[in-house]
PDB file of N, CA, C and O in Angstrom:
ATOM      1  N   UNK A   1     -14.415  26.479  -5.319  1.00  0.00           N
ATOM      2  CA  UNK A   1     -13.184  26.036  -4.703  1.00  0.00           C
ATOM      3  C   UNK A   1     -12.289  25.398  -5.750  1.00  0.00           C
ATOM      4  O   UNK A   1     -12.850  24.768  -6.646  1.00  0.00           O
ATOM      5  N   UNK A   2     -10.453  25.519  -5.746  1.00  0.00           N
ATOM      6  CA  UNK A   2     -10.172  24.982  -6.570  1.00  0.00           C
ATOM      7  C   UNK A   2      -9.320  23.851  -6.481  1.00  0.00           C
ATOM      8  O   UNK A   2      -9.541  23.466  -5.333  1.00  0.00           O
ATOM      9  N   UNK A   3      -8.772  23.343  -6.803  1.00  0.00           N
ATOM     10  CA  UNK A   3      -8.566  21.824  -6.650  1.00  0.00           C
ATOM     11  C   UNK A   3      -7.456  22.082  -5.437  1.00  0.00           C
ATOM     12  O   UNK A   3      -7.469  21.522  -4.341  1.00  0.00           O
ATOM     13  N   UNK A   4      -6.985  22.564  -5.663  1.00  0.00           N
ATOM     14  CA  UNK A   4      -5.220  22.740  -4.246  1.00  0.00           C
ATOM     15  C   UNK A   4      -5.954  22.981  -3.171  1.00  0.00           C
ATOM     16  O   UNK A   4      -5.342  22.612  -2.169  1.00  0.00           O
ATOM     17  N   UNK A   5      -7.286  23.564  -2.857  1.00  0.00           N
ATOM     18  CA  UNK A   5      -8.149  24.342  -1.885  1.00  0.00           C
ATOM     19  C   UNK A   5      -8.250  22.525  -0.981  1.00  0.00           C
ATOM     20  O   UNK A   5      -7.749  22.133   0.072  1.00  0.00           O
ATOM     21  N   UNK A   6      -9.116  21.839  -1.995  1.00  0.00           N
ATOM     22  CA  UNK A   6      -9.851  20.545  -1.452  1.00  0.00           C
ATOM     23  C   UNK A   6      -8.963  20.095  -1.393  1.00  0.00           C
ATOM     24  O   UNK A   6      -9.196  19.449  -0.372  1.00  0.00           O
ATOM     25  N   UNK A   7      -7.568  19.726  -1.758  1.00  0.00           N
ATOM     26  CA  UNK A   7      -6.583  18.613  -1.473  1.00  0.00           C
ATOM     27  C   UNK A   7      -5.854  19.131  -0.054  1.00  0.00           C
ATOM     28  O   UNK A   7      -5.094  18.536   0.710  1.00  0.00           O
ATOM     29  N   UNK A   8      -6.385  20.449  -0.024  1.00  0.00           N
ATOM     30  CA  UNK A   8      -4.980  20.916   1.614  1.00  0.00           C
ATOM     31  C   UNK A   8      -6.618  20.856   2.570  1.00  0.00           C
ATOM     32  O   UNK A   8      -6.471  20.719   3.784  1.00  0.00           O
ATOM     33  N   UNK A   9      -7.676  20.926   2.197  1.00  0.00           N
ATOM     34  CA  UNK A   9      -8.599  20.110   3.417  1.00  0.00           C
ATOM     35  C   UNK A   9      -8.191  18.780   3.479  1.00  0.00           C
ATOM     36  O   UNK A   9      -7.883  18.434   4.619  1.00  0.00           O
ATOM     37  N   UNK A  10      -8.093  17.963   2.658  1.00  0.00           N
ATOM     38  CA  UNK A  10      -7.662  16.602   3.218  1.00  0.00           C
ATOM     39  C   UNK A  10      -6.618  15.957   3.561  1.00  0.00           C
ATOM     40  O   UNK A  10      -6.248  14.795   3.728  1.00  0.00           O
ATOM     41  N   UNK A  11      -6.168  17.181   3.636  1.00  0.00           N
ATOM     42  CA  UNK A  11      -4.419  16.584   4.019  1.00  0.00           C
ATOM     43  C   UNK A  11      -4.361  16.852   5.490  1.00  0.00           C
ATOM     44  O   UNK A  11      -3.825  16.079   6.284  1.00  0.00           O
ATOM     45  N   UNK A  12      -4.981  18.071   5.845  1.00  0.00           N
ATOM     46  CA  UNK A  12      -5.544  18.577   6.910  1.00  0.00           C
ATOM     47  C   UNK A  12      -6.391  17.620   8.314  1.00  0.00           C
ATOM     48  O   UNK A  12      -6.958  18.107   9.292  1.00  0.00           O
ATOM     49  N   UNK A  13      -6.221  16.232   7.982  1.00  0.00           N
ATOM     50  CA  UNK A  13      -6.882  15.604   8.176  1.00  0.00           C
ATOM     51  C   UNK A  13      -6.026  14.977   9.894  1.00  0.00           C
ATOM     52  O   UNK A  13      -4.906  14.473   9.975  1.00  0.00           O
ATOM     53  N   UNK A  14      -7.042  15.246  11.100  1.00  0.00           N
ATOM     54  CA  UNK A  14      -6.601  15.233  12.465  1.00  0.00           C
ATOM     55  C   UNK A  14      -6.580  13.698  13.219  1.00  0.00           C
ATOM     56  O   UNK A  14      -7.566  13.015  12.941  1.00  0.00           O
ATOM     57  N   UNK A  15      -5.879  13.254  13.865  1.00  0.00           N
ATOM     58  CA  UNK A  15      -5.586  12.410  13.796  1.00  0.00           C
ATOM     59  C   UNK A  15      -6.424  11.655  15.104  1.00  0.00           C
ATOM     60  O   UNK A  15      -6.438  12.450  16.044  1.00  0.00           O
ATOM     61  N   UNK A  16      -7.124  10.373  15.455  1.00  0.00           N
ATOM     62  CA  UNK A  16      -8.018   9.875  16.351  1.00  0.00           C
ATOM     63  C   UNK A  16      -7.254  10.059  18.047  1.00  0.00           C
ATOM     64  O   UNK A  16      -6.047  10.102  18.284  1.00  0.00           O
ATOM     65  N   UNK A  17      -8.094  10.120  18.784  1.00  0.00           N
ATOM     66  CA  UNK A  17      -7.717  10.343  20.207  1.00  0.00           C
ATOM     67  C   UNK A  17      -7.225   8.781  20.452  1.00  0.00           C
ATOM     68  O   UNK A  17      -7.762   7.708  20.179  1.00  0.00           O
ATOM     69  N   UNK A  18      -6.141   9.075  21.000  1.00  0.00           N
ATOM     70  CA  UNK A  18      -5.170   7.573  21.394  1.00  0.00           C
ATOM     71  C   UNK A  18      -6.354   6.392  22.314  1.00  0.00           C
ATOM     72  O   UNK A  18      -5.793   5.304  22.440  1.00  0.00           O
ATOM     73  N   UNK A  19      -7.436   6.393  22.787  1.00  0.00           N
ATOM     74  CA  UNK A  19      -8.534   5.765  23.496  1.00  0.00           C
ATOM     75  C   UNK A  19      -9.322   5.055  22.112  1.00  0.00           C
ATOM     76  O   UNK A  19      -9.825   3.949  21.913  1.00  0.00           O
ATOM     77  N   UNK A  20      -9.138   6.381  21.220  1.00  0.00           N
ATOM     78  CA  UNK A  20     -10.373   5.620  19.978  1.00  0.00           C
ATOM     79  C   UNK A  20      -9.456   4.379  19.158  1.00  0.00           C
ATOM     80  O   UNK A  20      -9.935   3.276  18.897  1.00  0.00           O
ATOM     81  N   UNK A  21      -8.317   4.719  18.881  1.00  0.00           N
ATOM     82  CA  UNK A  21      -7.332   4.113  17.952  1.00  0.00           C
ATOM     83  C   UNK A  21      -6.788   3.094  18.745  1.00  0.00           C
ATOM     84  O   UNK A  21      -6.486   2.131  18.040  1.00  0.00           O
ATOM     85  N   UNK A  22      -6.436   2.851  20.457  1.00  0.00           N
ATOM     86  CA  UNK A  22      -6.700   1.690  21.092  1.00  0.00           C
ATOM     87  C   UNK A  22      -7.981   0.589  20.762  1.00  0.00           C
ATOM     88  O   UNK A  22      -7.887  -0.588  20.413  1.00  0.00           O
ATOM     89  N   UNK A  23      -9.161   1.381  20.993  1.00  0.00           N
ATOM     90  CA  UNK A  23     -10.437   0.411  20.305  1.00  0.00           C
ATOM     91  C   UNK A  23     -10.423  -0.057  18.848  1.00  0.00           C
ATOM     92  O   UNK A  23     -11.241  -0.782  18.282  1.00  0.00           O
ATOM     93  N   UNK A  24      -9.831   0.249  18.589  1.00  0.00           N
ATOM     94  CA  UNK A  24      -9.783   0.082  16.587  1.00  0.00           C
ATOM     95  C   UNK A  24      -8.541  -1.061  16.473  1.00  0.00           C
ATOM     96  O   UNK A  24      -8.383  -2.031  15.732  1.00  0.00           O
ATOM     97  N   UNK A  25      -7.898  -0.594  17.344  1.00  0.00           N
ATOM     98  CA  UNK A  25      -6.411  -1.469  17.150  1.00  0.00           C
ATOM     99  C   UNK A  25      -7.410  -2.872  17.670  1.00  0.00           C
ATOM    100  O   UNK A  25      -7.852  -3.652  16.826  1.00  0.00           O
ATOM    101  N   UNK A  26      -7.662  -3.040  19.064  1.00  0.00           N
ATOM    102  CA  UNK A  26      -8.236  -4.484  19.326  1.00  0.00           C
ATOM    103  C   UNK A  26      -9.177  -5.010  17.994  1.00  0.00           C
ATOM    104  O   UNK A  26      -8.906  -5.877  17.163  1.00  0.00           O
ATOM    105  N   UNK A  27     -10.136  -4.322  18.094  1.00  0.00           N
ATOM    106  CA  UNK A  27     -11.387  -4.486  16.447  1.00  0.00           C
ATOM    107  C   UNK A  27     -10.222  -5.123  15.572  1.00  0.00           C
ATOM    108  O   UNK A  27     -10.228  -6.353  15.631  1.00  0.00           O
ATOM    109  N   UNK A  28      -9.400  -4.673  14.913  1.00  0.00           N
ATOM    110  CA  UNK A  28      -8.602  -4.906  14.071  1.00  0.00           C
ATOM    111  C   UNK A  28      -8.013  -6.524  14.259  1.00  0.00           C
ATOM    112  O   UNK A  28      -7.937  -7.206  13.238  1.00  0.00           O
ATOM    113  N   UNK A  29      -7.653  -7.043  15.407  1.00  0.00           N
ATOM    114  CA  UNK A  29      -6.868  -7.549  16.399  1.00  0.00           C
ATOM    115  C   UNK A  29      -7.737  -9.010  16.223  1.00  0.00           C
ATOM    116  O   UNK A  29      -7.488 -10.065  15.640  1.00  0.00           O
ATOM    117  N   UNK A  30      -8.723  -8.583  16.921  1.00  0.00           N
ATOM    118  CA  UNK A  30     -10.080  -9.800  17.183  1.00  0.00           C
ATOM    119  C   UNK A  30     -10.406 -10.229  15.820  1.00  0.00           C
ATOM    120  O   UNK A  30     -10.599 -11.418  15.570  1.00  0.00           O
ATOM    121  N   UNK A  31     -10.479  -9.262  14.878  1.00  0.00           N
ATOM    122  CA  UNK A  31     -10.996  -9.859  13.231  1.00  0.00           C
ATOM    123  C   UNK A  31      -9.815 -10.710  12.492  1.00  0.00           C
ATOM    124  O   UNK A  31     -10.023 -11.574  11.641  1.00  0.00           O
ATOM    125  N   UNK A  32      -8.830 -10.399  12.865  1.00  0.00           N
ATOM    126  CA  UNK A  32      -7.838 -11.157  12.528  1.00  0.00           C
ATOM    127  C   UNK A  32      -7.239 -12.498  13.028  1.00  0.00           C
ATOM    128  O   UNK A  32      -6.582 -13.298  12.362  1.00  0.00           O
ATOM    129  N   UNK A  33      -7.561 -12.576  14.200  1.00  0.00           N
ATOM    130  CA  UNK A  33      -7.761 -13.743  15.342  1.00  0.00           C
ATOM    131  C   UNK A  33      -9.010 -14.574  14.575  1.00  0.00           C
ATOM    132  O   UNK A  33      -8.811 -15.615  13.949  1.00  0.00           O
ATOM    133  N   UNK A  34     -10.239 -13.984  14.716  1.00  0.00           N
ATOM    134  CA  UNK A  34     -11.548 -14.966  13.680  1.00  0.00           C
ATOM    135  C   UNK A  34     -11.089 -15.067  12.570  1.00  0.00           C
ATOM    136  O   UNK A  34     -11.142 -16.280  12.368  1.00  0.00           O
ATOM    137  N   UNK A  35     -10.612 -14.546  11.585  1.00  0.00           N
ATOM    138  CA  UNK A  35     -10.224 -14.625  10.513  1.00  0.00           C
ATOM    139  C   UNK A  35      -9.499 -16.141  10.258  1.00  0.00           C
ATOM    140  O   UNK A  35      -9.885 -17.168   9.701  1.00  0.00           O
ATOM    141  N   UNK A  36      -8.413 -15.799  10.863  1.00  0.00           N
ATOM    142  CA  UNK A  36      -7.336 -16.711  10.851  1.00  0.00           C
ATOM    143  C   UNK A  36      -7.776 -18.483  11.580  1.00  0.00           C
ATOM    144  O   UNK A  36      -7.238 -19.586  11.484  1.00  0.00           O
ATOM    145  N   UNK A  37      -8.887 -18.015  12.220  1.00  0.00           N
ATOM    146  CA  UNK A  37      -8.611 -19.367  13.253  1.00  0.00           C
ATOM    147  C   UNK A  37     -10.259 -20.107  12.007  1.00  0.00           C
ATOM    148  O   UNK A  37     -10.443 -21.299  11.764  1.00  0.00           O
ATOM    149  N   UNK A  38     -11.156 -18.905  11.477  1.00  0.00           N
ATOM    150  CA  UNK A  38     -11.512 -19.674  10.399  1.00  0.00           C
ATOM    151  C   UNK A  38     -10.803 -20.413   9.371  1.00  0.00           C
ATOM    152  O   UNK A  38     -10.990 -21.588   9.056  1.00  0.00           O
ATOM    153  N   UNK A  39      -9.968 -19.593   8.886  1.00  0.00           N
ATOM    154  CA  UNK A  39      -9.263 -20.299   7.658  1.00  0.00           C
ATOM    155  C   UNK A  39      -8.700 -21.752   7.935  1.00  0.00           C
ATOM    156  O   UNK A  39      -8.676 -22.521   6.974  1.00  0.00           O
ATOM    157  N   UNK A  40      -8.244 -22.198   9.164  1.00  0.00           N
ATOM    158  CA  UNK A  40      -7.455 -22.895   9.946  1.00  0.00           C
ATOM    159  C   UNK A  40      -8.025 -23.622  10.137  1.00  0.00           C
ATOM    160  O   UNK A  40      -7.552 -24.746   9.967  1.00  0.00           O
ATOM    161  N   UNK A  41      -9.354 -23.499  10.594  1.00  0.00           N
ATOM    162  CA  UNK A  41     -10.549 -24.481  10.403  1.00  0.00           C
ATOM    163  C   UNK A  41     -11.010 -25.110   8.815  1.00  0.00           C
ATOM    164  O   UNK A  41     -10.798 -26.295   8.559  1.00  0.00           O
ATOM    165  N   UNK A  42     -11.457 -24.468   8.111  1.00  0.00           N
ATOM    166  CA  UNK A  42     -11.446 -24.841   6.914  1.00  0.00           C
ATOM    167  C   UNK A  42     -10.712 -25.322   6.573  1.00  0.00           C
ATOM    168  O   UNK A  42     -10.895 -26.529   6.416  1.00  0.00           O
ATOM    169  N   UNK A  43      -9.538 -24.823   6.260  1.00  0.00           N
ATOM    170  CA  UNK A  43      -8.336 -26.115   6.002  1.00  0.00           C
ATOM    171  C   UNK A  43      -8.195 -27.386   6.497  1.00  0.00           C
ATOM    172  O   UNK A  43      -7.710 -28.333   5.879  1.00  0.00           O
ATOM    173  N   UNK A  44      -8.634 -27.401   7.644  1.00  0.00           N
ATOM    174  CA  UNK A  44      -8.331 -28.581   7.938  1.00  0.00           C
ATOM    175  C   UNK A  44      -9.549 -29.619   7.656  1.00  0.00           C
ATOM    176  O   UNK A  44      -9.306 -30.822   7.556  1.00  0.00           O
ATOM    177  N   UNK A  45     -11.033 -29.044   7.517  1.00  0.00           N
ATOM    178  CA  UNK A  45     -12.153 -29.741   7.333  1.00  0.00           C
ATOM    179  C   UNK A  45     -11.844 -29.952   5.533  1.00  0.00           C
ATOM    180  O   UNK A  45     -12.506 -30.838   4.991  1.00  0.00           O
ATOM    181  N   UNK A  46     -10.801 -29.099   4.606  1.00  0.00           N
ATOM    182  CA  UNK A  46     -10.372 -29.276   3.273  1.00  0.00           C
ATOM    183  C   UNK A  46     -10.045 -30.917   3.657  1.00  0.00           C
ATOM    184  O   UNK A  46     -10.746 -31.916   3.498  1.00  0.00           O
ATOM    185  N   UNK A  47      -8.940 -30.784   4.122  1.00  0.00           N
ATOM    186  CA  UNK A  47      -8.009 -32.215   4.715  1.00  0.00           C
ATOM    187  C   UNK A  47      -9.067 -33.355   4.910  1.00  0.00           C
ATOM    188  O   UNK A  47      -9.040 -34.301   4.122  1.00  0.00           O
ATOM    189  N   UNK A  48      -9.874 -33.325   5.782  1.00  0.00           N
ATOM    190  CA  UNK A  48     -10.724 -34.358   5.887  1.00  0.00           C
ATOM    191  C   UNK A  48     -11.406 -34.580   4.335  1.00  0.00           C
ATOM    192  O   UNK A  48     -11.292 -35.641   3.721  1.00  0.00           O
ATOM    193  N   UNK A  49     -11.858 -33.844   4.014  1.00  0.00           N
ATOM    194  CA  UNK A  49     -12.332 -34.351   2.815  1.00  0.00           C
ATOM    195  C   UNK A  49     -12.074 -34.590   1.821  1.00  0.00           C
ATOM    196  O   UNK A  49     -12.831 -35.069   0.976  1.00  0.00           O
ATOM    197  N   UNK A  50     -10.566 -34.217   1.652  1.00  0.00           N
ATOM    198  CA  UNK A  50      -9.416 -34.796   1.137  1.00  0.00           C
ATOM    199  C   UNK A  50      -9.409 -36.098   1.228  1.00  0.00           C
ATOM    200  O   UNK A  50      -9.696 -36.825   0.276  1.00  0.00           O
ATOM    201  N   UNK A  51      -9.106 -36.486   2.292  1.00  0.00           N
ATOM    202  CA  UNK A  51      -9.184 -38.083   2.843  1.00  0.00           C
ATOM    203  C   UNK A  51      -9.915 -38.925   2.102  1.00  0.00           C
ATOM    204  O   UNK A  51      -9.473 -39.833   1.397  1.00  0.00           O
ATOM    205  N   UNK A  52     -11.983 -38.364   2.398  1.00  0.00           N
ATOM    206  CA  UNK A  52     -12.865 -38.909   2.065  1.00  0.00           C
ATOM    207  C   UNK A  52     -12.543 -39.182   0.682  1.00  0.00           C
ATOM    208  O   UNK A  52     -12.823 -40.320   0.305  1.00  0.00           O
ATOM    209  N   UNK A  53     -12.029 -38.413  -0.142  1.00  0.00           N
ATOM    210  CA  UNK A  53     -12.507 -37.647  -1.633  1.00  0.00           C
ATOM    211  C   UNK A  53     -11.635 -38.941  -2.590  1.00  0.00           C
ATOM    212  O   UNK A  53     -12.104 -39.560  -3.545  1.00  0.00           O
ATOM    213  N   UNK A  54     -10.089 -39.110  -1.910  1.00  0.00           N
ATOM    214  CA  UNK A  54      -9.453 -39.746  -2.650  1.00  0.00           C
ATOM    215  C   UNK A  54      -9.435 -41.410  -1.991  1.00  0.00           C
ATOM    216  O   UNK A  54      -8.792 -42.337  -2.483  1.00  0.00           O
ATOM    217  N   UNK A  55     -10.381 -41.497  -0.666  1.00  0.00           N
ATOM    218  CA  UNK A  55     -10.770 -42.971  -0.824  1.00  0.00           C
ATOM    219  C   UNK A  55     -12.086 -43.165  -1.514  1.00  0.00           C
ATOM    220  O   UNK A  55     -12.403 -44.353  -1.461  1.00  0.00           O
ATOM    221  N   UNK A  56     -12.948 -42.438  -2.129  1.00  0.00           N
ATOM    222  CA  UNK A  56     -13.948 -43.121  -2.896  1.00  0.00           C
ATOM    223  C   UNK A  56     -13.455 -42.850  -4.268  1.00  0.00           C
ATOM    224  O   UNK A  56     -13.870 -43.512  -5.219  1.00  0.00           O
ATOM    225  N   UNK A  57     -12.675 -42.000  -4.388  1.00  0.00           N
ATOM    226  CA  UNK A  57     -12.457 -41.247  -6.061  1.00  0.00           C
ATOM    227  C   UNK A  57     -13.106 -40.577  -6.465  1.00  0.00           C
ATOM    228  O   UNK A  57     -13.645 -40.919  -7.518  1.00  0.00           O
ATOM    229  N   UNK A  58     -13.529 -38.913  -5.745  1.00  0.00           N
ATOM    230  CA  UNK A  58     -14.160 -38.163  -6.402  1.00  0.00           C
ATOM    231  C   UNK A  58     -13.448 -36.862  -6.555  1.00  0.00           C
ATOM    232  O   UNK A  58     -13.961 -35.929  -5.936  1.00  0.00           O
ATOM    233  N   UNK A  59     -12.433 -36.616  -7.211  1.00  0.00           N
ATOM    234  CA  UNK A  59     -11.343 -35.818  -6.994  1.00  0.00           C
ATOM    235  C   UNK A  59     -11.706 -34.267  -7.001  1.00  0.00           C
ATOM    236  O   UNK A  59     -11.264 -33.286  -6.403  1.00  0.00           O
ATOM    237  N   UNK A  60     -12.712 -34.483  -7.949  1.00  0.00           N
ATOM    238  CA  UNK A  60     -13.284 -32.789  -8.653  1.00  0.00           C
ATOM    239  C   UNK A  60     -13.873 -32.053  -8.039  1.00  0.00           C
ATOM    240  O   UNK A  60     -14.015 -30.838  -8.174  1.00  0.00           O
ATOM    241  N   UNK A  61     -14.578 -33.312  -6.717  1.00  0.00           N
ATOM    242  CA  UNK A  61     -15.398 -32.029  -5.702  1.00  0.00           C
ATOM    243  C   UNK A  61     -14.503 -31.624  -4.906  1.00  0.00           C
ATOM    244  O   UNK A  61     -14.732 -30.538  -4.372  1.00  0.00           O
ATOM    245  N   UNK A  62     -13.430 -32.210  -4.617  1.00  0.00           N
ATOM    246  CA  UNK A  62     -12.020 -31.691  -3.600  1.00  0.00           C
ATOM    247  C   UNK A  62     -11.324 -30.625  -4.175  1.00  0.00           C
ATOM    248  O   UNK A  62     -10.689 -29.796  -3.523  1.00  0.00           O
ATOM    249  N   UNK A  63     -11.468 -30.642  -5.718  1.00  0.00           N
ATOM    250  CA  UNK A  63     -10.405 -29.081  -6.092  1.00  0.00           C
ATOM    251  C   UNK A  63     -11.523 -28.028  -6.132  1.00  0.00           C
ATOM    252  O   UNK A  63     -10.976 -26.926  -6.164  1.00  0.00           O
ATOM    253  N   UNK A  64     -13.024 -27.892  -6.146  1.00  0.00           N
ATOM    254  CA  UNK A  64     -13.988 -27.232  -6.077  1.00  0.00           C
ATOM    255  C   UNK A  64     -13.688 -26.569  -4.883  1.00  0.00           C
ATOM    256  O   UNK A  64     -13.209 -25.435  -4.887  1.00  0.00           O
ATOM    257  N   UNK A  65     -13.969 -27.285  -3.710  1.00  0.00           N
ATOM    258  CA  UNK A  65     -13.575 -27.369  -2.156  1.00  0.00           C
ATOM    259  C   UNK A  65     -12.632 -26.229  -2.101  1.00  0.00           C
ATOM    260  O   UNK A  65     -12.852 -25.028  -1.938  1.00  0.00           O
ATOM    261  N   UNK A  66     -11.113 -27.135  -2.340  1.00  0.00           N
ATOM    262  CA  UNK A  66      -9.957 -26.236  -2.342  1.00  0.00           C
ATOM    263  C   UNK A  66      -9.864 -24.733  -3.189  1.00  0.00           C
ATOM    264  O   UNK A  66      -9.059 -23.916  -2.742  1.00  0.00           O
ATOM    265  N   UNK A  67     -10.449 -24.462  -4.065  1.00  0.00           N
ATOM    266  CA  UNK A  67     -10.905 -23.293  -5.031  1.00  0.00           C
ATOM    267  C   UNK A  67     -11.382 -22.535  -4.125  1.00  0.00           C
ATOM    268  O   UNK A  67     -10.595 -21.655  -3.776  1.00  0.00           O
ATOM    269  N   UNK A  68     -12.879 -22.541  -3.346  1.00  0.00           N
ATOM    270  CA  UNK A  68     -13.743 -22.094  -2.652  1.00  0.00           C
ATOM    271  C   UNK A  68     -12.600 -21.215  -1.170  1.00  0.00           C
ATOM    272  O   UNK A  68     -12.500 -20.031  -0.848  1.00  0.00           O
ATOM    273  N   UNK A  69     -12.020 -22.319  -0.683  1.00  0.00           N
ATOM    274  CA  UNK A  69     -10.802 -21.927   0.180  1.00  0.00           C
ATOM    275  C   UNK A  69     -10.243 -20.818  -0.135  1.00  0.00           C
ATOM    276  O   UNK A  69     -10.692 -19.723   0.207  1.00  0.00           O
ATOM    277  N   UNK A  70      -9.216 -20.987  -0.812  1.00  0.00           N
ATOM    278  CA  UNK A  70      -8.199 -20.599  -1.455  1.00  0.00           C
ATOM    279  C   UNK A  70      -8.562 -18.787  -1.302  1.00  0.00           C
ATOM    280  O   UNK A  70      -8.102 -17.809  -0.713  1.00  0.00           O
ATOM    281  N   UNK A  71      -9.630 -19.111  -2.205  1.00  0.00           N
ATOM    282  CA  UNK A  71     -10.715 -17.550  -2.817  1.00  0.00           C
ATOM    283  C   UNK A  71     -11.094 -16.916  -1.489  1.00  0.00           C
ATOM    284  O   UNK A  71     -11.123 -15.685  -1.502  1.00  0.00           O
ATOM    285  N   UNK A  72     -11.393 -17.533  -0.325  1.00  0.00           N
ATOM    286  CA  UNK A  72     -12.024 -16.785   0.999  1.00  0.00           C
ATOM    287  C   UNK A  72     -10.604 -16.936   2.056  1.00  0.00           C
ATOM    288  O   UNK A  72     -10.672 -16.462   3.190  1.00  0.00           O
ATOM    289  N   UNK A  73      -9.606 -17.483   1.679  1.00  0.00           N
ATOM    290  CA  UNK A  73      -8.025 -16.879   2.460  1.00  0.00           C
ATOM    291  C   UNK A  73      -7.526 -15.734   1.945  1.00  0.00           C
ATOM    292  O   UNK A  73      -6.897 -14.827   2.490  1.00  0.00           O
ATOM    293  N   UNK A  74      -7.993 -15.931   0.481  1.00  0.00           N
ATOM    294  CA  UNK A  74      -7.348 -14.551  -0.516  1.00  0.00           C
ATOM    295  C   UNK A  74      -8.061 -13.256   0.015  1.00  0.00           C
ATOM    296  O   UNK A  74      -7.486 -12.180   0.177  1.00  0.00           O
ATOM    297  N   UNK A  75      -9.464 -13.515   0.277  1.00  0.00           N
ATOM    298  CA  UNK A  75     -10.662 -12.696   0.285  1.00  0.00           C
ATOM    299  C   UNK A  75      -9.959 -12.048   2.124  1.00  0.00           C
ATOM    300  O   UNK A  75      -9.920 -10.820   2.196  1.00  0.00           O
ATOM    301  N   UNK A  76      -9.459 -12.846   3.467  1.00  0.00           N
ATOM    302  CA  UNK A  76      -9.750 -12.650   4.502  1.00  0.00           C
ATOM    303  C   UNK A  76      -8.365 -11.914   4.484  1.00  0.00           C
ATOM    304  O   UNK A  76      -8.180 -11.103   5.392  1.00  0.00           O
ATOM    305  N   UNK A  77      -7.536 -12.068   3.714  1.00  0.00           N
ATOM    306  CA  UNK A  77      -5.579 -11.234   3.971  1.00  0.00           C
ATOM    307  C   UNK A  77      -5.923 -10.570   3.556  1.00  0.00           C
ATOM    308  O   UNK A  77      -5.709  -9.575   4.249  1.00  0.00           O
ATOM    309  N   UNK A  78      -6.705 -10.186   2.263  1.00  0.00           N
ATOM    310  CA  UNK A  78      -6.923  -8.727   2.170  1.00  0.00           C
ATOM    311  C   UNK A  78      -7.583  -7.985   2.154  1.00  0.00           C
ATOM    312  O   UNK A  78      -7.561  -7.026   1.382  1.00  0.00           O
ATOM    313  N   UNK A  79      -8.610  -8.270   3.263  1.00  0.00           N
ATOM    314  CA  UNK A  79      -9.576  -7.583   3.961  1.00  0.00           C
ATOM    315  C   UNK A  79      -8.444  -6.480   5.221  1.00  0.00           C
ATOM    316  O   UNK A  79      -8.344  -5.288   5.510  1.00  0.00           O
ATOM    317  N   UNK A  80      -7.754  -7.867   5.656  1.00  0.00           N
ATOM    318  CA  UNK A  80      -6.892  -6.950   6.897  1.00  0.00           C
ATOM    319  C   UNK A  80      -5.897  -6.103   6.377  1.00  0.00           C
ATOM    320  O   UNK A  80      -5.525  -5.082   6.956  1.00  0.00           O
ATOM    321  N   UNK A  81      -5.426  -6.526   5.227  1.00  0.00           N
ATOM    322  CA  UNK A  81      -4.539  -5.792   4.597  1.00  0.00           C
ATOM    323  C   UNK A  81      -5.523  -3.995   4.526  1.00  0.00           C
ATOM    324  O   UNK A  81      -5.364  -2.927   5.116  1.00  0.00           O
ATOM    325  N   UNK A  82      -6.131  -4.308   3.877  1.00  0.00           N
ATOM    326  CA  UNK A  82      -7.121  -2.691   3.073  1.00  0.00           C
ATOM    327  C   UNK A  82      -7.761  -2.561   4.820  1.00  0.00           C
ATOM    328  O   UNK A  82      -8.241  -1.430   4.898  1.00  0.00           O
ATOM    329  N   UNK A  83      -7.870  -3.043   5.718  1.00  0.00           N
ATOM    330  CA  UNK A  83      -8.405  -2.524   6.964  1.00  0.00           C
ATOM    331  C   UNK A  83      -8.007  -1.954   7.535  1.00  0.00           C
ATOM    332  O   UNK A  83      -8.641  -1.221   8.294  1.00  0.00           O
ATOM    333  N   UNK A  84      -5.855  -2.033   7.406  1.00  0.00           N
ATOM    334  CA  UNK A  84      -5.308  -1.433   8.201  1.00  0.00           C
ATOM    335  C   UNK A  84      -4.854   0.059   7.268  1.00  0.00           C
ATOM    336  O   UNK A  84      -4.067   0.867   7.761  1.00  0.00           O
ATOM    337  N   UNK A  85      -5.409   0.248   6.023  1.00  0.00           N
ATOM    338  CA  UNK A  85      -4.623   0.759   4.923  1.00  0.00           C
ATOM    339  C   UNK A  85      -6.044   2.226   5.277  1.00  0.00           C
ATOM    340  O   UNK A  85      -5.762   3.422   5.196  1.00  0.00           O
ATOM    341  N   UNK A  86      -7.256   1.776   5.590  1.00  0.00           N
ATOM    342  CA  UNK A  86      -8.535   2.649   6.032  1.00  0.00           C
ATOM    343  C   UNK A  86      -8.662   2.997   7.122  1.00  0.00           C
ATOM    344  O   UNK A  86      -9.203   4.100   7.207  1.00  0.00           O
ATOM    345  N   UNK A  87      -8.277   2.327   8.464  1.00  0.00           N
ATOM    346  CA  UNK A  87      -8.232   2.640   9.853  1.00  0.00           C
ATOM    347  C   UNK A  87      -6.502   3.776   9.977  1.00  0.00           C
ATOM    348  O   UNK A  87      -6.349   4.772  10.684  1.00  0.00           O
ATOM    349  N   UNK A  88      -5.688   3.266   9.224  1.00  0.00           N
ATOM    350  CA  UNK A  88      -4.021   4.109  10.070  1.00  0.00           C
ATOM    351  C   UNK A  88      -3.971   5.300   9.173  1.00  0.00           C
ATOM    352  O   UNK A  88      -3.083   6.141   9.313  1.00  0.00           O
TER     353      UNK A  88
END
């Protein structure tokens, strides 16, 4: 087979029955809802220990903290981002 052969099979490519792509849309929907209402959580348990961090003076485990965050908000936008980029 030669290369134009395999690229017009995948272009060829049929599109999900409106029932399946309803279920995918919610999936999509709900992970983004947990997603978000984690991050939202974390942040705010950041905040508390924020609080703690700069009434005893331990500053370094709070930007550790905030690092750790930061990296799993980065990690959860573009999960949904590349989810919707593999599902549409």
């Amino acid at each position: 087979m030669t290369l134009t052969k395999l690229t017009d099979v995948a272009m060829a490519a049929k599109p999900l029955p409106q029932e399946v792509q309803d279920g995918l849309d919610t999936v999509i929907l709900w992970a983004q809802i947990i997603g978000g209402s984690l991050a939202t959580l974390g942040l705010m348990i950041l905040f508390i220990g924020l609080f703690f961090a700069h009434r005893n003076g331990r500053g370094e485990e709070f930007m550790s903290k905030a690092g750790w965050w930061l990296t799993g908000a980065i990690g959860l936008g573009l999960s949904g981002i590349l989810a919707t980029l593999f599902v549409s």
